[in-house]
N, C-alpha and C positions, 0 to 999 in steps of 0.2 A: 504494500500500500504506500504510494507515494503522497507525499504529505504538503508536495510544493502547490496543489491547487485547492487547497481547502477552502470549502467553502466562506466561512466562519472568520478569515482574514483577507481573502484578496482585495478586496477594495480596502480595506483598512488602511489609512496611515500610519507609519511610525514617527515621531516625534524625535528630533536630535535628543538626547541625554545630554553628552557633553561634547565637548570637542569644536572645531571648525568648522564651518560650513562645508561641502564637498563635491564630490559628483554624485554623493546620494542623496544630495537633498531630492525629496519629493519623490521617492521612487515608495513605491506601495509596498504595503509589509510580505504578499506575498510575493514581490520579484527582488527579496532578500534572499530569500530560499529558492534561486534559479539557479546557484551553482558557480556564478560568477569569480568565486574567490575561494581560496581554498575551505576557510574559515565558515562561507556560506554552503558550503559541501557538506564539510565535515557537521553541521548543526541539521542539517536534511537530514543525511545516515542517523545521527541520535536520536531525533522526533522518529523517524521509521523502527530504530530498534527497539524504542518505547513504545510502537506501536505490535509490530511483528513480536521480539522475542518477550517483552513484558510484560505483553497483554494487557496495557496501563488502558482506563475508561477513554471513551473523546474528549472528556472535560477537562483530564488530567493531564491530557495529553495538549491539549490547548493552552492550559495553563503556562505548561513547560514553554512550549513556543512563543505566546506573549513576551514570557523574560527573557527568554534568548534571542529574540527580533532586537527586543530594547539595548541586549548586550551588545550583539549585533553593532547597531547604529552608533557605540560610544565607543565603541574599537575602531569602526570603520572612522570615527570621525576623530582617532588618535593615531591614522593614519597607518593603522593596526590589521593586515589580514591574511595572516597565516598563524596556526594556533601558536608555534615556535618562537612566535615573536612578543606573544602573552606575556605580560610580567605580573607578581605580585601587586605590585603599585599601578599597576591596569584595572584589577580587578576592585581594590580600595577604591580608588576613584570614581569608578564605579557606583559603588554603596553609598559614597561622599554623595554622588550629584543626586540619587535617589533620595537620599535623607532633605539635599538643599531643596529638591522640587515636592516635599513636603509627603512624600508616602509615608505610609505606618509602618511601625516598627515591623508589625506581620508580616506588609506586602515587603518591606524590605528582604527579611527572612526568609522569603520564600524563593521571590528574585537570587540571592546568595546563594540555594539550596540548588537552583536550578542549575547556576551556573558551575557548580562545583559538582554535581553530577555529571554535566558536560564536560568536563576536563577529567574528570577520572574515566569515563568510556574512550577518550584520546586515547588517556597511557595505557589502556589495558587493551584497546584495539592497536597496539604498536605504532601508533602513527605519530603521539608525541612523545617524547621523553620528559616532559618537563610538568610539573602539577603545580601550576601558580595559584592557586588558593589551596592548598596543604596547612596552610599557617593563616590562613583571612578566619578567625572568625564571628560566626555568625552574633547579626548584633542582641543586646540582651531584650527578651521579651516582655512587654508590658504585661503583668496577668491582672486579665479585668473580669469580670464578674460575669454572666451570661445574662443577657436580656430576659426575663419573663417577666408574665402579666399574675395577677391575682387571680385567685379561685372565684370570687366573684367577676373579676372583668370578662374571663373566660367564659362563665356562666351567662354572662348581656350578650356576650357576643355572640353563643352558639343557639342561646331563648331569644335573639330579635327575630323580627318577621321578613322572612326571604321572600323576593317576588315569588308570584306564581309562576308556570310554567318551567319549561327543561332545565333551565338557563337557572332559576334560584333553587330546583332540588338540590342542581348538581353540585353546587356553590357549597350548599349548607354539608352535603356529603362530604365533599373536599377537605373543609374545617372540620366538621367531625373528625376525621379522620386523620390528619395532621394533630388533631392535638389528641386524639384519644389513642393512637399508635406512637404519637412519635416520630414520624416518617419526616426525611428530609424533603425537601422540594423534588427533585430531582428521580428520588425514589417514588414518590407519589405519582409523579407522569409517566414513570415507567410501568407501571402497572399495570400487568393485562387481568382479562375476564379467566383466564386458568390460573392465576394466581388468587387466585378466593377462594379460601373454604370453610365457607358462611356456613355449612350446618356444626362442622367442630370449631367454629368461630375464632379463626387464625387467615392470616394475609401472609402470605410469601413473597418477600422484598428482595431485592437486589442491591445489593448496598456498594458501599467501597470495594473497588479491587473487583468486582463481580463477584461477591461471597455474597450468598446466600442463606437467609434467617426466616424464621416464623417468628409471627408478632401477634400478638393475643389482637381480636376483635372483636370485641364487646358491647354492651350497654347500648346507648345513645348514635357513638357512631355506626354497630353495625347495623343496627335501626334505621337511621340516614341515609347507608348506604343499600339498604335493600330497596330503602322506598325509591332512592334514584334509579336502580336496575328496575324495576318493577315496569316503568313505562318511561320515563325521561329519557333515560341515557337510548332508548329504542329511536326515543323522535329524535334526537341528537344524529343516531347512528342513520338515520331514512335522508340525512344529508346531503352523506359522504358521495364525496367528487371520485371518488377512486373504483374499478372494478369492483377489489377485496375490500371485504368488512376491514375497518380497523380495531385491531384487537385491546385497546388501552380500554381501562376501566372510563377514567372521564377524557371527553372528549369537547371538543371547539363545535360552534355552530354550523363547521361546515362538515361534521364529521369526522373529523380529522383526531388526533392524539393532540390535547391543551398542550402548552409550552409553561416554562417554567415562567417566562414574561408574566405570562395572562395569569399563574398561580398568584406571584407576586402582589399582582393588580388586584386583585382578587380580595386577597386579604387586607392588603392598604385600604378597598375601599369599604368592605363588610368595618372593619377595625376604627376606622373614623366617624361611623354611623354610630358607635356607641360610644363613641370619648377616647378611643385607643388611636394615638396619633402616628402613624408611621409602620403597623405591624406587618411583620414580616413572615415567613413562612418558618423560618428556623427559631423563632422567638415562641410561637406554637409549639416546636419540640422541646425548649428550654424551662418552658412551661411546665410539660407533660414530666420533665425526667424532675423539676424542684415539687413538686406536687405530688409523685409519686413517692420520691423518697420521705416529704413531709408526712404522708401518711401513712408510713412504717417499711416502705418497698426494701429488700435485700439490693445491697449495692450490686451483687453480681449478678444476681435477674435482670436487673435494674441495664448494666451492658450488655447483655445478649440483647435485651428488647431494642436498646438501641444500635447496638453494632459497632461499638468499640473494640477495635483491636487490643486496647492497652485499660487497665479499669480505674489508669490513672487520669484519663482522658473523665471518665465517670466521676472522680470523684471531686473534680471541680462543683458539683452539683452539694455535695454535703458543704461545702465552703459558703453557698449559699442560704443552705436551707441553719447553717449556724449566726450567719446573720440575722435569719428571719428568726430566730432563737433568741438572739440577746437584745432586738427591736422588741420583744418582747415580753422581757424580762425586765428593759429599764422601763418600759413604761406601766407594767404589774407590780414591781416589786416596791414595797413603802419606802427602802432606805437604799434604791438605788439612785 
């Protein structure tokens, strides 16, 4: 699979990082990755072995290519393009100009992660000798707290009154659903109609990495979500532009499998109907894991259902729910 015509960047520009102006200016992000340079070569072959031998997601794999276009353009514009020619203080300068154009310490971190990915498949694919960020590293992370909503806000938000018609079942199944699973964005649009198994009341998710979990489906959203199969998601599907039925549990007005955009939308706009300014789809699972644990959930149930590799990833969630503990405390206690 070659990676130089993706859809998902060709028009895209790339922005100088740092350096001089050059003969790149204005060239589009994907006729970075035509080959032109060895540098531009060698970044093709790594997005393709992330893809071929890695089996890395599209998402993941996009991500990768965002920061290496970026790196890309701050090399090319130090005049920089053969890997050999990489230095240490290529790579800092780098971090430098990302920090000066104001990214987060995250996207920072991740940019860095990428890049030094890419130089260790150099040295191990024999083509460079040389590993200039061996010694860069990565900058320190902010740890910030995870967004959720209250038990009650959750509760406005999933008891308002959804239009009638396809279009507000599907809606209200959506949110149920995201918050009563847990499900990321990404995962909820991935969901087809054989991943449901509504009578032992479990959803089979696709998660990170393409690993594969069952996730209890309960109460209110599997309620939600039956009442939208029942006949909505039918008028949805009587749409579709395409021969084959599309197999995705929710779907778009024209038939088609929703996009993570329209999730987004979705929830920003259901969330500002009840006083929630700005909610997001991952703030619904950040919800689902402080609310589960507040109510006695095992931390390691608690990461299967969400799909953490690491249950330290998980226990950011208790860091929270100790908060909502001693908010608690100071305002119960007489002599706090």
């Amino acid at each position: 699979m070659d990676l130089s015509d993706s859809a998902t960047t060709r028009d895209r520009k790339v922005p100088f990082v740092s350096g001089t102006p050059g003969a790149f200016r204005g060239r589009s992000a994907g006729d970075l990755l035509t080959g032109k340079t060895p540098l531009e070569h060698n970044v093709r072959d790594f997005l393709n072995h992330l893809v071929v031998e890695r089996n890395l997601s599209a998402n993941t794999v996009a991500a990768y290519r965002r920061d290496l276009e970026a790196y890309l353009v701050h090399l090319i514009g130090r005049g920089i393009d053969a890997p050999k020619d990489v230095r240490r203080a290529d790579v800092e300068a780098f971090v430098a100009a990302r920090r000066d154009c104001g990214y987060a310490s995250a996207s920072i971190e991740r940019a860095l992660s990428s890049v030094k990915s890419f130089h260790r498949f150099l040295v191990r694919e024999g083509i460079c000798e040389t590993h200039p960020t061996a010694n860069v590293h990565l900058p320190k992370k902010e740890e910030r707290l995870p967004d959720y909503i209250s038990i009650d806000a959750a509760r406005a938000l999933l008891d308002q009154e959804f239009p009638a018609g396809a279009a507000g079942a599907r809606d209200r199944a959506m949110l149920e659903v995201l918050y009563g699973c847990g499900l990321r964005a990404s995962e909820l649009v991935g969901l087809d109609v054989q991943d449901l198994y509504l009578d032992d009341e479990f959803v089979r998710v696709l998660g990170k990495g393409s690993k594969q979990r069952l996730v209890p489906l309960c109460g209110s959203a599997l309620k939600a979500l039956v009442d939208y199969l029942d006949g909505p998601r039918r008028e949805l599907a009587a749409h579709a532009r395409r021969v084959a039925a599309c197999p995705g549990v929710f779907l778009n007005k024209n038939g088609g499998r929703i996009s993570r955009q329209s999730v987004h939308a979705i929830c920003e706009r259901y969330g500002r109907l009840v006083g929630i300014e700005g909610l997001h789809p991952h703030t619904l699972r950040h919800s689902f894991a402080t609310h589960m644990l507040a109510g006695g959930a095992d931390l390691r149930v608690l990461q299967e259902i969400l799909g953490h590799a690491d249950i330290s990833t998980t226990q950011i969630y208790t860091h929270v729910d100790r908060t909502h503990l001693r908010e608690v405390y100071l305002s119960a206690h007489p002599r706090a």
